[in-house]
C-alpha positions, 0 to 999 in steps of 0.5 A, a space after each residue: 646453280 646445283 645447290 639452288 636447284 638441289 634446295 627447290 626440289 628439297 623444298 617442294 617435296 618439303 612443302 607436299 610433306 606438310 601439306 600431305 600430313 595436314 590433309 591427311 591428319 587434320 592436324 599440323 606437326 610443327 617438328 616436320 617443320 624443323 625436318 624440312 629445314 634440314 632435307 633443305 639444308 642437306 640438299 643444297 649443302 650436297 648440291 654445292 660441294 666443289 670448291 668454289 663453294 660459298 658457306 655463307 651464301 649457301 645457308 642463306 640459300 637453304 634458309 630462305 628456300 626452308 621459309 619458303 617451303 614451309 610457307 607454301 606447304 601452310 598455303 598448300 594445306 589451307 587450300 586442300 581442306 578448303 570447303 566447296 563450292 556447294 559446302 560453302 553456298 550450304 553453308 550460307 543457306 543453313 544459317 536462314 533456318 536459324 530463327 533468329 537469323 530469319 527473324 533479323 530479315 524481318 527486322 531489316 525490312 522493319 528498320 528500312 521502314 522506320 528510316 523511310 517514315 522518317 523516325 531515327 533508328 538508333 543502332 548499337 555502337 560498333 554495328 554495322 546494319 549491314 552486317 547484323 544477323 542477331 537480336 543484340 545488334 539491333 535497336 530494341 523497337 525494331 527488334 520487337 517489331 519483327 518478332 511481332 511481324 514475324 509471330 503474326 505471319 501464318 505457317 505458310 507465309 513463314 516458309 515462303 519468306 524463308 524459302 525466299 531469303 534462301 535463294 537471296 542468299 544463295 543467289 548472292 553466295 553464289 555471284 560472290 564466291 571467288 571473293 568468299 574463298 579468298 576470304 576463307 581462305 586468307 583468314 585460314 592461312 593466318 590464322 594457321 601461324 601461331 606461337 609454337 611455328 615461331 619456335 619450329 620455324 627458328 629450329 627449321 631455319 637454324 637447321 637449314 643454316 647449319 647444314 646448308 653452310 656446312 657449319 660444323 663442330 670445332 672438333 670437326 674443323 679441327 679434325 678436317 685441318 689435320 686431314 688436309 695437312 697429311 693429305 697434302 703430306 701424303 700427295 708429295 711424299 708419293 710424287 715419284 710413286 715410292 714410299 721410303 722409310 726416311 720420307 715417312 720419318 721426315 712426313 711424321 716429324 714434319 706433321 708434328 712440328 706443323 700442327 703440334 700433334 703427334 702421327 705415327 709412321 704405321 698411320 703414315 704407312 697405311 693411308 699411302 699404301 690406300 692411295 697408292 692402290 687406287 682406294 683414295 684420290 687425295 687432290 678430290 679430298 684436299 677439294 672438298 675439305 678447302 672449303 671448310 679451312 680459313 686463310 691460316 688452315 690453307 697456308 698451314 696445308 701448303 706449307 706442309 706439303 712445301 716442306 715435304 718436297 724441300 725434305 730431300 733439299 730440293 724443290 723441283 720444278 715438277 714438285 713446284 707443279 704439284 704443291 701449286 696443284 694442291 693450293 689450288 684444290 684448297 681454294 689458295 689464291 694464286 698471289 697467295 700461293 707466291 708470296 708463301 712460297 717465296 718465304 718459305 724458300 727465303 727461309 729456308 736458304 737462310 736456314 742452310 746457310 746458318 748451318 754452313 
């Protein structure tokens, strides 16, 4: 569970990295969308580095937890530069000194007036009467009805009807405002996603999926396939702790043959020298580069190392120990690793007796 937990606390901080920008610059930077895809990615590729690694599941992993963190950073952001309580019962309130808002009161106590006479108020289509605040969405006769109300109250009057319709208004905001901030606050968070995050999004969860896996170039594949090979080399080759001028010889041809690529003594010399000085630990290596070599990678490297042990003509029991260590680091199954070995031994007797 290193991975997992590695991603959340990756994504966390990601997701206080977009909402801190967003508070601070009032503005969203979609690329920091793109950089939590890949400290997600880092994070839970860093958390899940033994061998029983799964490449797949793990970008799953940092692609979901990327979505995540981002979504929740958006919803983080929304939250930190929503309005209080007071600015949003202001805001209500202010509107009530706009004239024709004042104005649409009147108009409503006119309309509820013409509905009780008896006479038909006919509403403008798509309007909801509950909702208008403007001369447009209301029926013309009772527009000008209100506006000749309103005209013929006197200034004292006036200000008392607006004074009175502002504690309504803020009698009702106040009793509403959970319901207001949800609304604020919904409307906000969707309308925050727009046609640029679906880009940085994609980059964000590609990222995440190519480093979170451990996706890598095939010049890196290629690269880790041949270090595995010579480690695997290297590890037998210094079983009895010495390095002879006919192992190096025999570890060079036998590279070639394997990989169709060419390593000089010099560099044979020089990588066992590292190991044997403690500067290496070759069985860590070969661990972590299993996971990033597929079923043929594998048997290549354990074929490697099985001809090196058979280089002198034998194949001792405490080199059979240490060859079915080095399938094991790789992630070579067990079965895997027996039916190998039987074909390269079967092999290899019936190459010595072709030449007996």
């Amino acid at each position: 569970m290193r991975d997992v937990a590695y991603g959340l606390v990756a994504g966390a901080l990601g997701a206080f990295i977009w909402a801190g920008v967003v508070y601070l610059t009032e503005y969203e930077i979609g690329w920091i969308a793109w950089g939590v895809g890949g400290l997600v990615g880092f994070a839970v590729a860093y958390g899940n580095n033994d061998k029983h690694r799964a490449p797949a599941a793990a970008g799953a992993l940092a692609v979901g937890i990327t979505v995540l963190s981002i979504v929740a950073g958006k919803y983080a952001a929304v939250q930190m530069v929503m309005p209080s309580d007071d600015e949003i019962v202001a805001m209500f309130t202010e509107n009530v000194q706009v004239e024709e808002v004042i104005v649409s009161y009147v108009a409503d106590e006119v309309a509820a007036e013409f509905s009780a006479a008896g006479r038909t108020v006919d509403w403008p289509a798509g309007v909801d009467p509950a909702n208008a605040q403007s001369e447009g969405e209301y029926p013309v006769d009772v527009w000008a009805e209100a506006e000749s109300r309103w005209a013929g109250w006197e200034a004292g009057q006036q200000t008392q009807f607006r004074e009175d319709r502002a504690a309504d208004v803020r009698a009702n905001v106040e009793a509403s405002l959970p319901e207001i901030r949800a609304a604020i606050s919904g409307g906000s968070f969707a309308d925050s996603f727009g046609g640029m995050d679906l880009i940085f999004f994609g980059l964000a969860m590609v990222t995440a999926w190519g480093m979170g896996s451990g996706k890598k170039s095939q010049e890196q594949v290629q690269s880790e396939y041949l270090n595995a090979i010579k480690l695997a080399m290297l590890r037998v080759m210094l079983a009895d702790g010495s390095v002879e001028d006919d192992e190096v010889v025999a570890t060079a041809a036998i590279f070639q043959q394997i990989t169709g690529q060419e390593i000089s003594q010099d560099e044979i010399r020089a990588d066992a020298a590292v190991a044997q000085s403690g500067g290496s630990d070759l069985m860590a290596t070969l661990t972590e580069l299993g996971p990033h070599l597929n079923e043929d990678g594998r048997a290549s490297v354990v074929k490697a190392a099985v001809m090196v042990a058979l280089a002198d003509g034998q194949f001792a029991k405490e080199e059979q120990h240490l060859v079915h260590g080095i399938a094991r680091a790789i992630g070579m199954t067990d079965d895997d690793f027996s039916a190998l070995l039987r074909e390269l031994t079967t092999a290899q007797t019936t190459a010595r007796t072709e030449e007996a």
